[in-house]
C-alpha positions as CSV (number, residue, x, y, z in Angstrom):
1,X,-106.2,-51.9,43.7
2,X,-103.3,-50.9,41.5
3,X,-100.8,-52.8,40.2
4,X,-97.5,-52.3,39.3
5,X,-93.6,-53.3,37.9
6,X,-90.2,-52.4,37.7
7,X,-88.4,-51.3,35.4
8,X,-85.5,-52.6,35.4
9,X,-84.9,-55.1,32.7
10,X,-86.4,-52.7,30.2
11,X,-84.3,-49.8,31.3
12,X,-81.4,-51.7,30.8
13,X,-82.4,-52.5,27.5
14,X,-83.6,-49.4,25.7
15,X,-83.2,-46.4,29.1
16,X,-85.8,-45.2,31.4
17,X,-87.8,-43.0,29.1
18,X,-88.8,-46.1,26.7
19,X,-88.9,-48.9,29.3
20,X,-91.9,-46.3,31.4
21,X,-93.8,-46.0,27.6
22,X,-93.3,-49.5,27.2
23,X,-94.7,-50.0,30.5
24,X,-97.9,-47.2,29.9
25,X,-98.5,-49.3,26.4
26,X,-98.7,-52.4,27.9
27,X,-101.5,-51.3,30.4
28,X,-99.9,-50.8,33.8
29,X,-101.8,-48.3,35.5
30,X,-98.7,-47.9,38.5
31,X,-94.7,-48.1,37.7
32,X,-91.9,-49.1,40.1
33,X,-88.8,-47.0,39.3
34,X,-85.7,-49.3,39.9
35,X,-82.4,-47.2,40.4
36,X,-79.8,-49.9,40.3
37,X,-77.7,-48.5,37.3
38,X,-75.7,-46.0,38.6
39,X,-74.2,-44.5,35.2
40,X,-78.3,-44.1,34.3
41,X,-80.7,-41.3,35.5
42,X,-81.6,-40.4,37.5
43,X,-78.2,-40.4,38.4
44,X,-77.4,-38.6,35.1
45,X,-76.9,-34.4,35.1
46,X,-80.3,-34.2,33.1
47,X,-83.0,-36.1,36.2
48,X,-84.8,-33.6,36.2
49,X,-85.7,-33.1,32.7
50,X,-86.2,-36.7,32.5
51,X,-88.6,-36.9,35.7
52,X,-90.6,-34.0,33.7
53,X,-91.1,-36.1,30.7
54,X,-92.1,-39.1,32.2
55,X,-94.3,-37.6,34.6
56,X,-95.9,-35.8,31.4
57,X,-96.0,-39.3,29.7
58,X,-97.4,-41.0,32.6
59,X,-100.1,-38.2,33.7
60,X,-101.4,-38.4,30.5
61,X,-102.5,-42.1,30.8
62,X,-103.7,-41.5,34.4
63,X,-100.7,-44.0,35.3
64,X,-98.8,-43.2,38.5
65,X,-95.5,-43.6,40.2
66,X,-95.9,-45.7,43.1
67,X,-92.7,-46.7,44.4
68,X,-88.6,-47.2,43.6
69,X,-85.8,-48.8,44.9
70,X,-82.6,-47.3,45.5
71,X,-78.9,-48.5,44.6
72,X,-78.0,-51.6,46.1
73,X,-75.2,-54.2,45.8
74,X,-71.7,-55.3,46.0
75,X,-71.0,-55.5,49.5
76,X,-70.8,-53.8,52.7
77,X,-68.2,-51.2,51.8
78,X,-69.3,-50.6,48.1
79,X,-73.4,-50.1,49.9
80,X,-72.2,-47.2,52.4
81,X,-69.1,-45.6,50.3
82,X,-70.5,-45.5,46.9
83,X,-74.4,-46.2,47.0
84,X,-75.5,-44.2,50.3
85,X,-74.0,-40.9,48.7
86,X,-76.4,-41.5,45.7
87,X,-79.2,-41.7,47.7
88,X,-80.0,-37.5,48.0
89,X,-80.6,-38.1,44.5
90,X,-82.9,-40.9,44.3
91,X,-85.2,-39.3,47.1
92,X,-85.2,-36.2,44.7
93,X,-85.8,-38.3,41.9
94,X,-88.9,-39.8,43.8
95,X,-90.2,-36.7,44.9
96,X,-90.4,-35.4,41.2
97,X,-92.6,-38.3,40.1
98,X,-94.8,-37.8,43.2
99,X,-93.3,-41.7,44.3
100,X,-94.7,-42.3,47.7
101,X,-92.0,-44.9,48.9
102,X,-88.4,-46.0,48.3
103,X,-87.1,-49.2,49.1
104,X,-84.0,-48.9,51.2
105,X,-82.2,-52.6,52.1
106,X,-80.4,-52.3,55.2
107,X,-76.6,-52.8,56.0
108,X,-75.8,-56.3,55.6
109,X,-72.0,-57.0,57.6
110,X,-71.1,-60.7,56.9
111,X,-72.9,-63.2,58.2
112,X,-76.2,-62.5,60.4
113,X,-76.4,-65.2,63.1
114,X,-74.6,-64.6,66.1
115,X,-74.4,-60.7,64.9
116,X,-78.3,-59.9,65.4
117,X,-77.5,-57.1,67.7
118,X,-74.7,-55.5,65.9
119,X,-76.9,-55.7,62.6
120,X,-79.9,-54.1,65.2
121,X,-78.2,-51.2,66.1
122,X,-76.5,-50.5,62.8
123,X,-79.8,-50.1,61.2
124,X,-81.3,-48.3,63.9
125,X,-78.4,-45.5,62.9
126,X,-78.7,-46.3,59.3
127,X,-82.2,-45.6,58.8
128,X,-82.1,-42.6,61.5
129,X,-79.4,-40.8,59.6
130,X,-81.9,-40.9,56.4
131,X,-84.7,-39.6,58.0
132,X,-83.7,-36.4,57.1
133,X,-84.1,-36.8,53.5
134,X,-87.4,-38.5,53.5
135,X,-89.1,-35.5,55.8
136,X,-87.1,-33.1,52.6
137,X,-88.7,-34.9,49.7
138,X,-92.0,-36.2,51.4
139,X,-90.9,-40.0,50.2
140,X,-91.2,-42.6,52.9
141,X,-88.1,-45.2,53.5
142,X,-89.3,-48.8,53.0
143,X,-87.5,-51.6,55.1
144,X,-87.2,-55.0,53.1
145,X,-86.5,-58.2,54.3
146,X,-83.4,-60.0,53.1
147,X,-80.9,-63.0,52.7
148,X,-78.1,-64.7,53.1
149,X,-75.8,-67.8,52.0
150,X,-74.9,-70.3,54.5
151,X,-71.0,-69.9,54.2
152,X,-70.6,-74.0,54.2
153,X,-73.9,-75.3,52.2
154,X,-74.0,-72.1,49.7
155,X,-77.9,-72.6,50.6
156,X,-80.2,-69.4,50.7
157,X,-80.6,-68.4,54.7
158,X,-81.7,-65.6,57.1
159,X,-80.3,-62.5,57.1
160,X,-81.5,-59.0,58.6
161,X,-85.2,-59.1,58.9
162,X,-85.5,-62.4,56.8
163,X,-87.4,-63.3,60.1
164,X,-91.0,-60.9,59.6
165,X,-91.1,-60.5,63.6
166,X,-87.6,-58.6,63.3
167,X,-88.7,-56.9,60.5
168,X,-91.9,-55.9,63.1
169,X,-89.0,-55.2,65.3
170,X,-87.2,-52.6,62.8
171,X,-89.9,-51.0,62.4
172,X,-91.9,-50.4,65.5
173,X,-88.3,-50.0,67.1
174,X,-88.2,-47.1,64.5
175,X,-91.6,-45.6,65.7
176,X,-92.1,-42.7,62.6
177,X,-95.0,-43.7,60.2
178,X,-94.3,-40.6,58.5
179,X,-90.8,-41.5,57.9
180,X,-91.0,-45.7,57.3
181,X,-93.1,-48.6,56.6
182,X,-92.4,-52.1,55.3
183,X,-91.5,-53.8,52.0
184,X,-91.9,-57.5,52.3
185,X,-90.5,-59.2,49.4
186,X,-92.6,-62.3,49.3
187,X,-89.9,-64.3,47.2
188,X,-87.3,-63.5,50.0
189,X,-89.5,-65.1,52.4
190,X,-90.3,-68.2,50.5
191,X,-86.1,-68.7,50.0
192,X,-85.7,-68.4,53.8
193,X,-88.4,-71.2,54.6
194,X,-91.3,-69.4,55.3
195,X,-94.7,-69.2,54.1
196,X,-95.3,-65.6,52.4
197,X,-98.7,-65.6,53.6
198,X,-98.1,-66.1,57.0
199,X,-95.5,-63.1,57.0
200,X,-98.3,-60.5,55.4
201,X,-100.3,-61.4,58.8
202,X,-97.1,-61.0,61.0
203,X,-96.7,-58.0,59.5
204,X,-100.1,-56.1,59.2
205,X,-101.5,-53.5,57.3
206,X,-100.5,-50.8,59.5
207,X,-96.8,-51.9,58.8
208,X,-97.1,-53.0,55.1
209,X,-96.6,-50.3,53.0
210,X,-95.2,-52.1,49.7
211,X,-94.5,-55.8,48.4
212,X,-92.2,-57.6,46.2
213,X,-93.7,-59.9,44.1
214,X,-92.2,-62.9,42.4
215,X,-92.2,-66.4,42.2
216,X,-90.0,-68.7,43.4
217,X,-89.1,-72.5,44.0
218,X,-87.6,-72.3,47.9
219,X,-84.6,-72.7,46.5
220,X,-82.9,-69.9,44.3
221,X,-83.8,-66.1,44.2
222,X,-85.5,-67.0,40.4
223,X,-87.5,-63.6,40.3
224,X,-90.2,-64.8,37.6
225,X,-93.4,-64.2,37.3
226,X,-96.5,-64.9,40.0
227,X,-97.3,-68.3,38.6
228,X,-94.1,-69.7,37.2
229,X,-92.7,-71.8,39.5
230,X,-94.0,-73.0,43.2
231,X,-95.3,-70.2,45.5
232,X,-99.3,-70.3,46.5
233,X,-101.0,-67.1,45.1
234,X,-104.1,-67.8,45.9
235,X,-103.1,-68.3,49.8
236,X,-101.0,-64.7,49.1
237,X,-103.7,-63.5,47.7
238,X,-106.3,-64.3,50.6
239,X,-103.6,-62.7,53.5
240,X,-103.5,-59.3,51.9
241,X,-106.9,-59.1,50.9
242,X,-107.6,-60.3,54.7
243,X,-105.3,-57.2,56.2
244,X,-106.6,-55.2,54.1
245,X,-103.4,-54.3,51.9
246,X,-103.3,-50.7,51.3
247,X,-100.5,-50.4,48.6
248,X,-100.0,-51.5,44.9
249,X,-99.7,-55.2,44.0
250,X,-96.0,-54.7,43.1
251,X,-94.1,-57.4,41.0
252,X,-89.9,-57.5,41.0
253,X,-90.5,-60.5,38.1
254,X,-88.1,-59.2,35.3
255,X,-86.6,-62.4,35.0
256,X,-89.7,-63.7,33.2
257,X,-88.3,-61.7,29.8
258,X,-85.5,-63.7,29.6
259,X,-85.5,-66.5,27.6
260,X,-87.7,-64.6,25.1
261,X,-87.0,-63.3,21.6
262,X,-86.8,-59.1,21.7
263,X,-89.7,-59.1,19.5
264,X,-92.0,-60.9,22.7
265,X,-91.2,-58.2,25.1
266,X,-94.8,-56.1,24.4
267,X,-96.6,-59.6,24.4
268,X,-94.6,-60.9,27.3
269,X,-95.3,-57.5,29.2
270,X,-98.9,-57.3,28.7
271,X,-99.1,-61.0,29.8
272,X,-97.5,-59.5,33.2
273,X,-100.2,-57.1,33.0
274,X,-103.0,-59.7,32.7
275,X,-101.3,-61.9,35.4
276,X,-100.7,-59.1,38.1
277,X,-104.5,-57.6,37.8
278,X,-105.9,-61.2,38.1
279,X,-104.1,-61.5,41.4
280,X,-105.1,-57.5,42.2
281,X,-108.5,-58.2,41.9
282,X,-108.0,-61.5,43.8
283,X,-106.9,-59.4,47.2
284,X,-109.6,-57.3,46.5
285,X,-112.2,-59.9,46.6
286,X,-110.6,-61.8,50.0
287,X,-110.9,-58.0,51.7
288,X,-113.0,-57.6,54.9
């Protein structure tokens, strides 16, 4: 199966165009385009000429665009006034790389519990109104799981579809294969107390389109590396392999750069590589 990364860290550091080659170089075969920058392309007046070149770059090492996440961040207000309106853009964006799914959180209105139904219906609209521009660019809308703080403990909790039967619920409520599927973010899962594994089978192939993958410790949102801190891969490994995961084995582990010197960034990416196809070929050895 493929296998793939973001790019955010490395955009930030050195822009799309040589975060991608870095990627290519260090031997992923599938790329996730992160879009949280919005003062960088593809929100930038030359996208298209950018998409061009990396879709030349990438086409020439057989490596393909597989997914991307669109703008998110900064509250409520900032998420529909400032980030929604960017979003014709990034399905554009997607649809010049050939990206097959963009990650879309929902609207997140203060605190979830006791709100369930307000969040419900809020979505149902939200996604519904973007519809639209997935059936325009031929780029399916992928519904993550999210979290919260509890507002006295500070602790990680729930928020909408942290729970993966809601997140069944947002999707089948939603009823348009064409149109959505299903990003679990394993870490998310582990933060809110629950066992990643068991959400892939809650879920289902049919409703899985893309993952998140990163490790963390049940505690904070650490984004690192499969591996690195307490999460079972091999258990992970076993669910998806037992659904019969169709999409890429997709990390969101930029966090593992930090801490190293600049000069480690090839070595530290290739040993991403090396991690994410040993965990790959893992789910493909647990399939039916």
């Amino acid at each position: 199966m493929l296998f793939s990364n973001q790019t955010d860290f490395l955009s930030r550091k050195y822009g799309l165009t040589r975060a991608v080659e870095m990627m290519i170089e260090a031997g992923y075969p599938a790329i996730d385009i992160s879009m949280f920058d919005t003062g960088a392309c593809p929100f930038t007046d030359d996208y298209r000429e950018v998409a061009a070149t990396l879709r030349k770059m990438a086409d020439a090492k057989g490596v393909k665009f597989i997914q991307a996440h669109a703008p998110f961040g900064g509250g409520y207000e900032r998420y529909l006034n400032e980030l929604v309106p960017l979003f014709p853009r990034a399905f554009e964006f997607c649809a010049l790389l050939g990206i097959e799914n963009i990650v879309v959180h929902p609207i997140m209105k203060g605190h979830y519990y006791g709100h369930e139904a307000e969040h419900f219906d809020m979505n149902m609209k939200f996604y519904r109104a973007l519809a639209p521009l997935s059936r325009t660019h031929g780029v399916r809308i992928a519904i993550e799981n999210m979290w919260d703080r509890h507002p006295v403990t500070g602790r990680i909790c729930d928020h909408v579809c942290a729970d993966p039967e809601e997140l069944c619920r947002y999707y089948d409520e939603l009823a348009d294969p064409d149109v959505f599927t299903v990003c679990l973010d394993l870490g998310h899962v582990a933060l809110c107390g629950r066992e990643p594994e068991d959400a892939v089978r809650i879920i289902g192939r049919d409703r899985l389109g893309c993952i998140h993958a990163h490790d963390v410790d049940y505690v904070a949102d650490l984004h690192t590396i499969p591996g690195a801190s307490r999460m079972n891969w091999e258990r992970i490994a076993h669910a998806l392999g037992e659904i019969d995961y169709r999409g890429s084995f997709n990390m969101e582990a930029d966090c593992f750069f930090e801490g190293f010197m600049e000069e480690h960034y090839p070595a530290v990416a290739k040993f991403m590589v090396d991690t994410a196809r040993v965990i790959s070929d893992k789910i493909d050895l647990y399939r039916p």
